[in-house]
Backbone as a ProteinNet text record, in pm:
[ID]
protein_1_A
[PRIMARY]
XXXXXXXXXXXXXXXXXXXXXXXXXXXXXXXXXXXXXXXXXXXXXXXXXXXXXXXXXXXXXXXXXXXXXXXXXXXXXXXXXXXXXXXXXXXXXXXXXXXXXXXXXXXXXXXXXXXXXXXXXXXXXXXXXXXXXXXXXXXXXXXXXXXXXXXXXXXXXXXXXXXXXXXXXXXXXXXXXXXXXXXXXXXXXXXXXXXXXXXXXXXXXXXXXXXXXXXXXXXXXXXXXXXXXXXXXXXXXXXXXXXXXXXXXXXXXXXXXXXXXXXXXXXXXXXXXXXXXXXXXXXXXXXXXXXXXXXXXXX
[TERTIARY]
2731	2667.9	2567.1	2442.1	2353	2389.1	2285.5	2309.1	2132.5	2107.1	2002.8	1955.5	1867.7	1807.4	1797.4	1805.2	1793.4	1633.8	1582.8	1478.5	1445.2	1444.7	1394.3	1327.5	1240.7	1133.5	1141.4	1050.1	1047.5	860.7	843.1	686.1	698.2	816.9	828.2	910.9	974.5	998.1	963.3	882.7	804.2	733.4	653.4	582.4	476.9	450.7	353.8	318.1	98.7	25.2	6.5	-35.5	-70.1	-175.1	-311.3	-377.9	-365	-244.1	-188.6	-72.6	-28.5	78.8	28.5	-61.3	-93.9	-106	-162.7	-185.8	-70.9	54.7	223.5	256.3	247.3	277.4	241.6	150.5	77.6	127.4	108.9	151.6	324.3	398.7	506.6	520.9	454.1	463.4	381.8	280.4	261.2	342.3	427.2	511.6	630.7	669.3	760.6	715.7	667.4	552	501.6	467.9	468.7	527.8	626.7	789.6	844.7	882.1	1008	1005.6	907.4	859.6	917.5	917.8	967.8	1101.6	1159.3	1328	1360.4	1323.4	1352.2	1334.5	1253.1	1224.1	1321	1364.4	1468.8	1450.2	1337.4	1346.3	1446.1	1469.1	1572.2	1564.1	1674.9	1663.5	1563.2	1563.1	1527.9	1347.1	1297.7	1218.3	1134.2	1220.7	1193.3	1103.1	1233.5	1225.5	1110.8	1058.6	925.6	837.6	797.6	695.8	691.8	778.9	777.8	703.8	716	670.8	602.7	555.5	408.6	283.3	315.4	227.1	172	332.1	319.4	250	267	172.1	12.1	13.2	-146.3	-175.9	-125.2	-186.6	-183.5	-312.2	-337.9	-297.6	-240.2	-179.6	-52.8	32.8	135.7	106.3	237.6	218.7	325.4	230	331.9	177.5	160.4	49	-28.2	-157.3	-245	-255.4	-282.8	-305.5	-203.2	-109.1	-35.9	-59.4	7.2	-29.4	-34.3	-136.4	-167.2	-70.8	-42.6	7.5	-39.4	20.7	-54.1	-210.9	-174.2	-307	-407	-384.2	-495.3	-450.2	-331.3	-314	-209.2	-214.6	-154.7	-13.3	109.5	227.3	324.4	351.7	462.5	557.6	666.1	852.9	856.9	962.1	1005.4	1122.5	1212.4	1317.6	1338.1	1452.1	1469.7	1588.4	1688.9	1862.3	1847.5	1961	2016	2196.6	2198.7	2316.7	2460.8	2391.6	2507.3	2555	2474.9	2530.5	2475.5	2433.8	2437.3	2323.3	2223.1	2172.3	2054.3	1986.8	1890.1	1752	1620.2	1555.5	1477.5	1422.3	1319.5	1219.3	1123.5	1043.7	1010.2	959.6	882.4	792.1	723.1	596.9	568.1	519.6	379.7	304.5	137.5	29.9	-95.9	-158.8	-279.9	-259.2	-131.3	-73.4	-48.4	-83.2	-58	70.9	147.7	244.6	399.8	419.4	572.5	664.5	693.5	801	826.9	686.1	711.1	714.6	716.2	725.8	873.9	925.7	1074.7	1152.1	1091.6	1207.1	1159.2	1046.8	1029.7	1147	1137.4	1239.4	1396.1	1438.6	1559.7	1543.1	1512.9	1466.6	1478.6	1373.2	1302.7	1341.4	1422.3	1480.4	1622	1699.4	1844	1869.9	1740.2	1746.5	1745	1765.2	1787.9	1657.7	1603.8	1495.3	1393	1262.4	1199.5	1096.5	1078.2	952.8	822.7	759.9	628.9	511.4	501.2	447.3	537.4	633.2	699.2	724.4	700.5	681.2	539.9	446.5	323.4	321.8	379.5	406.7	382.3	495.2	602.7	509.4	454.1	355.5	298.2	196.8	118.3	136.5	259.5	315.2	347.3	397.1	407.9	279.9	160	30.3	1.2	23	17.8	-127.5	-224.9	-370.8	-343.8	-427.6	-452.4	-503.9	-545.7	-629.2	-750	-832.4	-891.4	-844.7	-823.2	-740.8	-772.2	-951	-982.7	-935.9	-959	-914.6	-744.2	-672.2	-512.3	-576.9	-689.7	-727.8	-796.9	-756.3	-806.3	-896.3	-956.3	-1062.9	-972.8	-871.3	-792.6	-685.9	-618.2	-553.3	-601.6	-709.9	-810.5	-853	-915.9	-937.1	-833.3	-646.2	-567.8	-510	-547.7	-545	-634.1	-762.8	-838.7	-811.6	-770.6	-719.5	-577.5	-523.7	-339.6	-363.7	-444.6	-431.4	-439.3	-489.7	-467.6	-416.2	-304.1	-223.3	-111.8	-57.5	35.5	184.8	98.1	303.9	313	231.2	259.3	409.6	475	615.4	603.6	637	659.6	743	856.4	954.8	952.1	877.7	828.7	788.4	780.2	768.5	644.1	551.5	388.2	275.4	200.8	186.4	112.2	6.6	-47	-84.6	43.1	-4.9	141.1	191.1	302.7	364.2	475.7	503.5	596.1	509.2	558	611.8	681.8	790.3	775.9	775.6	779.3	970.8	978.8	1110.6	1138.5	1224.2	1245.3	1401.7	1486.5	1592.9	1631.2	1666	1699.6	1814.7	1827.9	1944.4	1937.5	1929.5	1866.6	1972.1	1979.9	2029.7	2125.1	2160.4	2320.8	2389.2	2378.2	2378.3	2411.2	2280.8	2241.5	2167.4	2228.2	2149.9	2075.6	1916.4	1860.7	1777.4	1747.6	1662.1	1556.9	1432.9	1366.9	1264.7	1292.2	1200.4	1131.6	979.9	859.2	765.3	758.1	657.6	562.5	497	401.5	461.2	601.6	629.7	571.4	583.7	552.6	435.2	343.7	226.7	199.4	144.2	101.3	245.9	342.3	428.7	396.4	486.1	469.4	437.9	357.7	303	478.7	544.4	691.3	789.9	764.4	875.7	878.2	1049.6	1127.6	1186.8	1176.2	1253.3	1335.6	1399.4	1514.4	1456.1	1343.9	1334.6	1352.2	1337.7	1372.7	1520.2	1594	1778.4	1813.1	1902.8	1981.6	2126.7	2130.5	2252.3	2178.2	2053.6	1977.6	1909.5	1770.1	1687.2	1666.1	1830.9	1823.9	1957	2053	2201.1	2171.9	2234.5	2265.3	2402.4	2520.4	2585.5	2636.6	2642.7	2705.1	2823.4	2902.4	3012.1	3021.2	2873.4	2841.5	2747	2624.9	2499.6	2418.8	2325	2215.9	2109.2	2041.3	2022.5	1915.9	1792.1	1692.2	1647.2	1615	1618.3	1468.1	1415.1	1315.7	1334	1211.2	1261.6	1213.8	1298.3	1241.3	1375.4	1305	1415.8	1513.6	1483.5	1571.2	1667.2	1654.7	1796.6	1866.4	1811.3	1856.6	1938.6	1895	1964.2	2092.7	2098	2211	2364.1	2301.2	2414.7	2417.4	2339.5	2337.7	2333.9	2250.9	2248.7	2237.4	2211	2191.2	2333.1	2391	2533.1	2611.4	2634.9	2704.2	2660.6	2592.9	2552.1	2627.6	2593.3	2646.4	2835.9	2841	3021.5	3067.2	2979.4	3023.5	3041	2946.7	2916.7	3077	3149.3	3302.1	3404	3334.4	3438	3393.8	3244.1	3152.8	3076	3042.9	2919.6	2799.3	2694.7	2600.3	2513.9	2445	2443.5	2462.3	2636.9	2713.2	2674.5	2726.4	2697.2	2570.7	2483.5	2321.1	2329	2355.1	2339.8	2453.9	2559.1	2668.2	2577.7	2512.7	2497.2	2368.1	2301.5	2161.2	2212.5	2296.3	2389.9	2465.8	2505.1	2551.9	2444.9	2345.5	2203.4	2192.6	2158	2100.2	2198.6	2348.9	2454.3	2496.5	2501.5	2543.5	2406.6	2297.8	2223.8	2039.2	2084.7	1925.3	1864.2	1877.1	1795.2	1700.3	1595.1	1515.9	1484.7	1508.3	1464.4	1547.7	1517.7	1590.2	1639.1	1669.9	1730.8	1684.8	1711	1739.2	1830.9	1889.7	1971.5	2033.2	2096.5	2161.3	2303.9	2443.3	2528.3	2560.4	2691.6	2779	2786.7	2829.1	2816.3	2649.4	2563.3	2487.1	2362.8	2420.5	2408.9	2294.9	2156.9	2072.3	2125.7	2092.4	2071.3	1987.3	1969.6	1858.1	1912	1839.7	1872.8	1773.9	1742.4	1590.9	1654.3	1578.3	1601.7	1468.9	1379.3	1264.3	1160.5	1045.9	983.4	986.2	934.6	957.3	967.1	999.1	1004.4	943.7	837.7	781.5	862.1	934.8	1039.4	987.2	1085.4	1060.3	1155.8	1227.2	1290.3	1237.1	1362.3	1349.5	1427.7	1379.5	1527.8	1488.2	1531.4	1504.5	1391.2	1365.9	1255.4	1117.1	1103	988.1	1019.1	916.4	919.6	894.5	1011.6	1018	956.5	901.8	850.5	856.8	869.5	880.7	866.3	829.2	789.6	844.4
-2015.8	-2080.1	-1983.9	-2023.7	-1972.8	-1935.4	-1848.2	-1853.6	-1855.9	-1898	-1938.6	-1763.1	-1714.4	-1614.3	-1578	-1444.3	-1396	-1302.4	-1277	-1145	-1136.2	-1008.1	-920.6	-804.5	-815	-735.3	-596.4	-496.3	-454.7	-359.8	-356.7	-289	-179.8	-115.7	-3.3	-50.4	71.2	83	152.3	96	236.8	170	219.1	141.6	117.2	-44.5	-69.3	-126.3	-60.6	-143.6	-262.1	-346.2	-487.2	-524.1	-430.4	-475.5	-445.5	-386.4	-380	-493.4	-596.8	-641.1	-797.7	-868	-951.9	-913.8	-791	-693.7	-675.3	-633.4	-629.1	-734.5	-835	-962.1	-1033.9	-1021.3	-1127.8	-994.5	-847.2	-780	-822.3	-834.5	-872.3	-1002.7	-1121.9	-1205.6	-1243.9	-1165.4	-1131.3	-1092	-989.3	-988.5	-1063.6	-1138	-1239.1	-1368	-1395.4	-1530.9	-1495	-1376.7	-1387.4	-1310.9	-1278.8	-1254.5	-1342.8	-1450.4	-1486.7	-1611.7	-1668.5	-1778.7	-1694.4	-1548.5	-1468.7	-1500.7	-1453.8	-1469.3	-1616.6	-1743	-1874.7	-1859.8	-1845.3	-1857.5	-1749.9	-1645.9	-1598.6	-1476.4	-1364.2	-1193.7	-1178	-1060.9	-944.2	-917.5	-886.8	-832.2	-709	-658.6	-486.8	-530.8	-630.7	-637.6	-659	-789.1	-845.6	-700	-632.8	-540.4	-433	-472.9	-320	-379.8	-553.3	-624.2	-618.8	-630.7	-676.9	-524.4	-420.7	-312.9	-249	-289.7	-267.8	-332	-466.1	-509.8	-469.8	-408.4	-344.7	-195.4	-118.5	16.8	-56.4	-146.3	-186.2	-194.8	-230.3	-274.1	-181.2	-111.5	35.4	-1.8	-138.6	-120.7	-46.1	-33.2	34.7	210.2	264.4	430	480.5	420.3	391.8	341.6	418.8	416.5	427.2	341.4	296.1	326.5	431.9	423.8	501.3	582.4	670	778	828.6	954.1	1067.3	1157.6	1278.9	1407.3	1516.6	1578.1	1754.2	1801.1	1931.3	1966.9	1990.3	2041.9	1916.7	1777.3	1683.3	1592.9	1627.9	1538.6	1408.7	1321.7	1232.5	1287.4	1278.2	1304.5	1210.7	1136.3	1019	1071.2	920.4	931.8	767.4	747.8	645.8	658.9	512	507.5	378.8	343.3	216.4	211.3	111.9	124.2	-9.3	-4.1	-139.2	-128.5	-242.6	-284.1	-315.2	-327.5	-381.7	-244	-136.8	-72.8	77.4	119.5	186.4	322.9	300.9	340	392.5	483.9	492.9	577.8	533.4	650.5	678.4	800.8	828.8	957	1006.9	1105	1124.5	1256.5	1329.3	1367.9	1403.5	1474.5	1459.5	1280.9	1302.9	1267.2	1317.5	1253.4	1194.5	1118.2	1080.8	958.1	870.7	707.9	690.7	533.5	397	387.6	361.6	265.4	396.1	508.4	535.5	465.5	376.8	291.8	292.8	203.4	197.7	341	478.2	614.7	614.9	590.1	558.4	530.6	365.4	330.3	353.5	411.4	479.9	626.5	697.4	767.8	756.8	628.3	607.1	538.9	439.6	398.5	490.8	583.3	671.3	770	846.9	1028.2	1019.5	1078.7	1123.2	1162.4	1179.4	1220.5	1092.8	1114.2	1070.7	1084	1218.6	1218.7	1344.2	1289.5	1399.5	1402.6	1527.6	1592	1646.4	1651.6	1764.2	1768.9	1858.3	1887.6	1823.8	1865.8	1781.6	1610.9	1556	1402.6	1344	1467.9	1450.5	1438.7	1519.7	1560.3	1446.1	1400.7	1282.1	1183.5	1129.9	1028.4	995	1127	1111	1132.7	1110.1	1122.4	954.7	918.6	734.6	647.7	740.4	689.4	600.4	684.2	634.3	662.1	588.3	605.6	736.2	868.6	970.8	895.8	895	823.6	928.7	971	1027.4	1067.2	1148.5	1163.6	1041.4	1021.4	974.7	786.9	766.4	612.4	603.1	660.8	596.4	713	762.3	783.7	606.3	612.7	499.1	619.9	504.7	584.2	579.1	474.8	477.3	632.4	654.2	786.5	921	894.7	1058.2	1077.8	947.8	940	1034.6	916.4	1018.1	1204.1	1171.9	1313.9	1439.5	1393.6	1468.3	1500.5	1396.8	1379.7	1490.3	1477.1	1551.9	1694.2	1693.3	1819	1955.8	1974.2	2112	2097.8	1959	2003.1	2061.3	2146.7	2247.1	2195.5	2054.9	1994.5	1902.8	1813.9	1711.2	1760.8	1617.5	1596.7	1486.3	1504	1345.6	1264.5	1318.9	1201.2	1124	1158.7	1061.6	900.4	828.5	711.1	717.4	791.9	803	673.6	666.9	524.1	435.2	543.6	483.7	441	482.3	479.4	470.7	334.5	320	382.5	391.7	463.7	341.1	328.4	219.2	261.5	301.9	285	184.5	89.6	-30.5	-18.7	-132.3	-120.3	-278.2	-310.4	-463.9	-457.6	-563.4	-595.8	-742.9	-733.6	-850.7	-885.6	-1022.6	-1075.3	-1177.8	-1161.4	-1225.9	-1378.9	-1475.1	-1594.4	-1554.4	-1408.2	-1399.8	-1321.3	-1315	-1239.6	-1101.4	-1013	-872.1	-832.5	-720.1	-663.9	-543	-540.1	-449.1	-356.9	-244	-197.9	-113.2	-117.7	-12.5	10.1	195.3	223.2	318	328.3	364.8	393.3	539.8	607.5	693.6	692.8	831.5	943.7	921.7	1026.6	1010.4	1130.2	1133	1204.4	1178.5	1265.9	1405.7	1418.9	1634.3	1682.4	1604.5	1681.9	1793.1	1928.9	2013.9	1976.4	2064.1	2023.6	2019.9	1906.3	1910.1	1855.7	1840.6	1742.3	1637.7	1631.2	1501.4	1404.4	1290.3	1198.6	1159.5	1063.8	966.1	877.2	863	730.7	769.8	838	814.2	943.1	925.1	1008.8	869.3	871.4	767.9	748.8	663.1	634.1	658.1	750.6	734.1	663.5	646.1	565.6	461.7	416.1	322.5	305	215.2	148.6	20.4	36.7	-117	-116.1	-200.1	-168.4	-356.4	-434.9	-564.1	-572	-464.5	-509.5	-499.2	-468.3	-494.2	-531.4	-515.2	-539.9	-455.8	-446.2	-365.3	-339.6	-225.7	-171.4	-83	-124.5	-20	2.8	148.7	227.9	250.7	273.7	300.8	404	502.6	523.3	687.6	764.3	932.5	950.8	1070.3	1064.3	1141.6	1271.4	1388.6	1307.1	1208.5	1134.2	1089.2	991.2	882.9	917.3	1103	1149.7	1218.4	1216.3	1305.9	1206	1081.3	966	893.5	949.6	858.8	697.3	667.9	539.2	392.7	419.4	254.1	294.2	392.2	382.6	328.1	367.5	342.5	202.1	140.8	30.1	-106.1	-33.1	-105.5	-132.6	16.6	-10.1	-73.1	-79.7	-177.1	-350.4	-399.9	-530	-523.8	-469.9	-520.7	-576.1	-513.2	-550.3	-616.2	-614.1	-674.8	-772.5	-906.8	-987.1	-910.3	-971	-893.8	-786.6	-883	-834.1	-729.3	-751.4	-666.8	-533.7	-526.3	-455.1	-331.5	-361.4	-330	-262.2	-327.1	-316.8	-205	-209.2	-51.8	92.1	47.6	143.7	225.3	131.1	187.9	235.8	224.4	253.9	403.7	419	525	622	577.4	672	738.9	667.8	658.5	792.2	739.3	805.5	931.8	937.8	1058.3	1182.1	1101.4	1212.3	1207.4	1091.7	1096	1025.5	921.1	900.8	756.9	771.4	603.3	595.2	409.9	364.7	176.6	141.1	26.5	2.2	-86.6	-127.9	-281.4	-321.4	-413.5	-433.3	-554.6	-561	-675.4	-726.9	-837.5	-822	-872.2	-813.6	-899.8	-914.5	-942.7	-1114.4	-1154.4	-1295.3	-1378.1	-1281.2	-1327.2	-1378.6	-1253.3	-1261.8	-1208.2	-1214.3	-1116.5	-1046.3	-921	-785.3	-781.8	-699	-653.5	-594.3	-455.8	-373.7	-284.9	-245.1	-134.6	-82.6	2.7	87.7	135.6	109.6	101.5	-8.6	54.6	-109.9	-187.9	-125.5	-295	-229.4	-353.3	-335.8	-461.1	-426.4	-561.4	-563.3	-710.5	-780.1	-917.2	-926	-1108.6	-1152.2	-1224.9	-1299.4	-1436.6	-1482.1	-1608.8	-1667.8	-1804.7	-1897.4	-2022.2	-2112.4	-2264.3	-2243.2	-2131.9	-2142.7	-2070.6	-2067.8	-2011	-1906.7	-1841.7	-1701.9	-1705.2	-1635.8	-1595.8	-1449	-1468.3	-1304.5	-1303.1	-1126.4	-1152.5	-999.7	-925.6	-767.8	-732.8
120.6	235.5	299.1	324.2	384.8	524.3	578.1	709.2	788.8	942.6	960.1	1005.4	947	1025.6	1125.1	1184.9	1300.9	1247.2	1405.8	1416.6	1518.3	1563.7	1707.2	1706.1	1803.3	1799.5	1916.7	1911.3	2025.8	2005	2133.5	2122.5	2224.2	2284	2330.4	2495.5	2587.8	2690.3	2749.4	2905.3	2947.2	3061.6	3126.3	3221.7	3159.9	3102.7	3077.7	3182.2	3187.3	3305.9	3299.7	3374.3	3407.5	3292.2	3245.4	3175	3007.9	2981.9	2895.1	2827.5	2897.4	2914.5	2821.3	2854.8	2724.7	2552.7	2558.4	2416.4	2343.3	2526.1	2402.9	2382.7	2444.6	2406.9	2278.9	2286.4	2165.7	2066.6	2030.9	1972.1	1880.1	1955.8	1933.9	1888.8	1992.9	1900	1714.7	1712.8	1539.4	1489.6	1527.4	1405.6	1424.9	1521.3	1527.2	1417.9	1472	1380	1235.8	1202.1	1061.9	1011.7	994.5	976.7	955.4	1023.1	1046.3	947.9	943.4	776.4	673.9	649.9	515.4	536.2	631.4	630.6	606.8	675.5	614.7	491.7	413	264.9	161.8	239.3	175.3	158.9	196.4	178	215.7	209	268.6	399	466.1	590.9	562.3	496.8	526.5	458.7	435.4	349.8	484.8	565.5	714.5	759.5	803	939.5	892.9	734.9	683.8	717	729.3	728	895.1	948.6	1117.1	1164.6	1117	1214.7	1129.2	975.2	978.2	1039.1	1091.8	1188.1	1303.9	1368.7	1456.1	1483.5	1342.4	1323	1306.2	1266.2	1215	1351.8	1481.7	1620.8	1693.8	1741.3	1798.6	1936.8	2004.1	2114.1	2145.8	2035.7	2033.1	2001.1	2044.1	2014.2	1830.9	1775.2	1618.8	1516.7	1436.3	1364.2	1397.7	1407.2	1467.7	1613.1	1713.3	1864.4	1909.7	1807.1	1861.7	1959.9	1988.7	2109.4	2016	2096.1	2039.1	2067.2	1979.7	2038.8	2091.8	2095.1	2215.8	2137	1959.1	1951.9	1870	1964.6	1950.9	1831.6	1785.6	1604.7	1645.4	1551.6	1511.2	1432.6	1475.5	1386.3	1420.1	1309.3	1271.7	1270.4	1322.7	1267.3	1237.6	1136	1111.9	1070.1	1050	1023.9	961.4	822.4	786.7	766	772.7	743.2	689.1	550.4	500.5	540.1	642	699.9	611.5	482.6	358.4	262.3	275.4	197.7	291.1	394.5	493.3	442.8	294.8	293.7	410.5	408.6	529.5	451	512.4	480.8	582.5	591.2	744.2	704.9	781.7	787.2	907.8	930.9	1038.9	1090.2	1133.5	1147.6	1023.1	981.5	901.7	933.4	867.2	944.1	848.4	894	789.3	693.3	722.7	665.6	767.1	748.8	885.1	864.6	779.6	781.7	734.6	811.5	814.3	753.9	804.1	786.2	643.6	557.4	407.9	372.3	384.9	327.4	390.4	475.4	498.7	378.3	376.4	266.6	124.2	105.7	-44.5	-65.9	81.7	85.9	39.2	57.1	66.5	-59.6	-143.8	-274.7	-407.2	-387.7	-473	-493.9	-388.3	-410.9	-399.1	-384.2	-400.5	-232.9	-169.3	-36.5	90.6	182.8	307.3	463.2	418.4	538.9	460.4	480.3	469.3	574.8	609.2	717.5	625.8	766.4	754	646.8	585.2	422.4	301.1	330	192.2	209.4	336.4	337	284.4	351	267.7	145.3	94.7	-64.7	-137.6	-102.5	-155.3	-97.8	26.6	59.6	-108.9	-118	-220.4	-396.2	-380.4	-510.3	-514.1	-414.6	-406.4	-385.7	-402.7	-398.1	-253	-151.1	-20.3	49	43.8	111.6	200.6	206.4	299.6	327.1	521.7	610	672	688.9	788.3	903.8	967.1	1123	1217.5	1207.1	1286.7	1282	1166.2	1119.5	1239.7	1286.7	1349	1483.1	1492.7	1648.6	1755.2	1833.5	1971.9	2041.6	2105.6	2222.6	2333.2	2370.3	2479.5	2467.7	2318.7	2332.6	2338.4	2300.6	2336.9	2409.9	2530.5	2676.9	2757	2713.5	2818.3	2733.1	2649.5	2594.7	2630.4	2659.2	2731	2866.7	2979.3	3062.4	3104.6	3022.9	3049.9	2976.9	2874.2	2821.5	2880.7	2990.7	3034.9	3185.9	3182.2	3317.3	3324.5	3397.1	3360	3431.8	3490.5	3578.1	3476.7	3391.9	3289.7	3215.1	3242.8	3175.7	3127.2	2971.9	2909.3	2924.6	2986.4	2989.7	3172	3244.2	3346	3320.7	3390.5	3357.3	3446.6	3388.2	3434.8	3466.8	3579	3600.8	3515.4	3448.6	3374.6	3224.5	3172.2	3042.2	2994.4	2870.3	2812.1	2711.3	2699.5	2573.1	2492.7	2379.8	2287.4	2166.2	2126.6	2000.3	1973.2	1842.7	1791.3	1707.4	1707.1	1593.1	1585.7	1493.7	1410	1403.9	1378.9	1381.8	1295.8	1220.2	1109.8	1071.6	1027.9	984.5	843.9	729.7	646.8	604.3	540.4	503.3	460.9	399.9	339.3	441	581.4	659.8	672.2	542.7	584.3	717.5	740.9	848	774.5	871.3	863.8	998.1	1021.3	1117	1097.6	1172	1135.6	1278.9	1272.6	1443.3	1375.5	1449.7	1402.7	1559.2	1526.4	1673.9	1643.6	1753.4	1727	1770.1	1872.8	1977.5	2100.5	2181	2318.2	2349.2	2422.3	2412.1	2512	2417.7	2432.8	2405.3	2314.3	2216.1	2158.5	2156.8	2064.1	1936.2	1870.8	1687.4	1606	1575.4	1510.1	1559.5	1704.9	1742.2	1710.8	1688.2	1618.9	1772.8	1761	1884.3	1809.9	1871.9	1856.1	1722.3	1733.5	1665.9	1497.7	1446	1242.5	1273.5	1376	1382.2	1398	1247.4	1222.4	1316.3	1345	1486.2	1627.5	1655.6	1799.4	1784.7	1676.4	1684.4	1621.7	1573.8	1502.6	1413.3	1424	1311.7	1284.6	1147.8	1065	995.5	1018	978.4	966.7	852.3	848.5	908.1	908.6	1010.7	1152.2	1209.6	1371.8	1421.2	1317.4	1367.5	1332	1422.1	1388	1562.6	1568.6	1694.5	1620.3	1759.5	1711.8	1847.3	1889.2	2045	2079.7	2206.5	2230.1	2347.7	2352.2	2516.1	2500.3	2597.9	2614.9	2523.4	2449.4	2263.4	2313.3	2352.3	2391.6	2445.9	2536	2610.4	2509.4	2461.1	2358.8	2265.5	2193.4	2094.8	2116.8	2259.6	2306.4	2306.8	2332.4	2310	2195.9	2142.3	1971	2043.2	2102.4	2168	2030.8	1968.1	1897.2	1810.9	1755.6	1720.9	1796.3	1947.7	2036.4	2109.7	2069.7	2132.6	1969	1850.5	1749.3	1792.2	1806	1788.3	1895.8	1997	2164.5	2105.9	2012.9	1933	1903.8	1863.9	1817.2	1925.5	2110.3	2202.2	2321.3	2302	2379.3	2391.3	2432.8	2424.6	2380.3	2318.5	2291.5	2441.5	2498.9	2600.3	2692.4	2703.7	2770.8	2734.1	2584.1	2504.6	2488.7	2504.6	2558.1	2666.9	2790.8	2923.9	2949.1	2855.4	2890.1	2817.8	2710.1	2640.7	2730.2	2779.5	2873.1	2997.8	3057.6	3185.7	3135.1	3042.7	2986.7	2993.8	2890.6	2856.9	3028.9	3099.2	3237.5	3299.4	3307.6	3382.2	3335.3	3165.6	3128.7	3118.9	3087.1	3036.4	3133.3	3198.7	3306	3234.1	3108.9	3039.3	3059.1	3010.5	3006.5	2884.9	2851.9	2734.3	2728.2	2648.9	2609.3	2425.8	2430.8	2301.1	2267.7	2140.5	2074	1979.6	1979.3	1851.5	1820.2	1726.3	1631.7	1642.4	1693.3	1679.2	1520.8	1443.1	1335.6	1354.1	1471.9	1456.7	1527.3	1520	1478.6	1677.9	1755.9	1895.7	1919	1980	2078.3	2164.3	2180	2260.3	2302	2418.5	2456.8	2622.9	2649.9	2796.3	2832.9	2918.4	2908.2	3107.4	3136.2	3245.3	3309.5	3217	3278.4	3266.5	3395.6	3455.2	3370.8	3211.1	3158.9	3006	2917.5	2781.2	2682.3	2594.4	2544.6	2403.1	2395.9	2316.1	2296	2172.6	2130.8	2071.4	2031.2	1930.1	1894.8	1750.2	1740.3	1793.9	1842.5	1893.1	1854.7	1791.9	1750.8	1654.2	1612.3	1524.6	1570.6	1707.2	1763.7	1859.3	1856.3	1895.5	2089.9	2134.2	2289.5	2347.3	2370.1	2399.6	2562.4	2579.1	2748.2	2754	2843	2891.6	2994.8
[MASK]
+++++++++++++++++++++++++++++++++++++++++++++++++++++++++++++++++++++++++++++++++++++++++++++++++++++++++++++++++++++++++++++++++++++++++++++++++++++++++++++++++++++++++++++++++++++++++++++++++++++++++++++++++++++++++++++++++++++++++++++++++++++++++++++++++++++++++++++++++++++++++++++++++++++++++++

């Protein structure tokens, strides 16, 4: 027996501005909307959640491919992450730079090598051993991120994990449930900007920035990483799915983040029988799902 698809989206948590706030929208709803025709027809969850947030890297409104934030010395450096919920495989990378699409060097990762995560130079490596387009730096530079990069770069009180007024921090990530009811997840960032050259966030640390596990669900995190990783937040939000409404579930795990460790961010996720999640702590978070077939979006 089949089962009817699930999918959820997310385009980051953070204070997004007012004239930013149609861009996450319609953002999210693309990859809601052309996604979610694949899962009726029968892909994979995990096939879902590579297609849902390469859309999302292709859209320089988000801080994930395309329009990412720069870091201290002006560069573009990726994280991604992908999990299959049925057999708990995972793959991810780090600080790479010069490919749009992380995510798919994710799950070539987890596919292709014997390994689990690769960084830096040797993700490069391996990028181009899987024949992954080098990009130009400038091709995944915005004029909007070099504006505030010019801007912040030589202030000496700038803290990234403020919820600064003007400018969002978007993590993208996907959440799937396919017809045989696999779960899959996958979170994809640029990071935080005027990051040190190497820092890793939450988002490609398997259990912070992201679980899939068929026997609870699946959870993909957004938010300031250093918090996020300290609670392994999308693990702990999965294993809540066994005693919690979905919901509930969410809303303890972000209350936690908040209480134990100061932290901001939100979540998404799918629980096992097949429930929406969703919790955030700051001003806002751009999300979507399906419900009856068509896509809900809301910030």
């Amino acid at each position: 027996m089949t089962k009817t698809p699930k999918l959820i989206v997310h385009g980051g948590a953070w204070n997004i501005p007012d004239e930013y706030v149609s861009a996450h929208l319609n953002g999210v709803q693309q990859a809601l909307s052309k996604t979610y025709p694949l899962l009726l027809d029968g892909v994979s969850a995990l096939d879902a959640v590579e297609h849902a947030v390469r859309i999302l890297e292709e859209d320089p409104t988000f801080d994930a491919g395309r329009g990412a934030f720069l870091n201290e010395a002006g560069e573009v450096e990726l994280d991604a992450v992908i999990m299959d919920g049925s057999s708990l495989d995972f793959g991810a990378v780090a600080a790479v730079q010069n490919i749009l699409h992380p995510v798919s060097l994710a799950r070539k990762v987890m596919e292709e090598t014997e390994h689990c995560f690769l960084v830096g130079q040797g993700a490069m490596s391996f990028a181009q051993r899987m024949s992954f387009e080098i990009l130009d730096p400038k091709a995944l530079l915005t004029a909007r991120e070099l504006e505030f990069y010019n801007s912040i770069k030589n202030k000496t009180d700038f803290e990234t994990h403020h919820p600064f007024e003007f400018q969002p921090r978007d993590t993208v990530g996907a959440v799937a449930m396919d017809i045989h009811g696999n779960f899959a997840v996958a979170t994809s960032t640029g990071g935080t900007a005027r990051k040190l050259r190497g820092r890793v966030g939450d988002s490609p640390i398997v259990g912070a920035g992201a679980y899939a596990d068929n026997d609870l669900g699946a959870v993909s995190a957004t938010g300031w990483g250093e918090s996020i990783m300290k609670v392994v937040l999308s693990k702990r939000v999965c294993d809540a799915f066994k005693e919690h409404e979905a919901i509930t579930a969410a809303k303890n795990g972000i209350e936690y983040l908040e209480q134990r460790v100061k932290g901001l961010g939100g979540v998404i996720g799918i629980t096992a029988k097949g429930d929406y999640a969703f919790a955030y702590n700051t001003p806002r978070m751009a999300r979507g799902y399906i419900e009856g077939g068509a896509p809900i979006v809301d910030i």
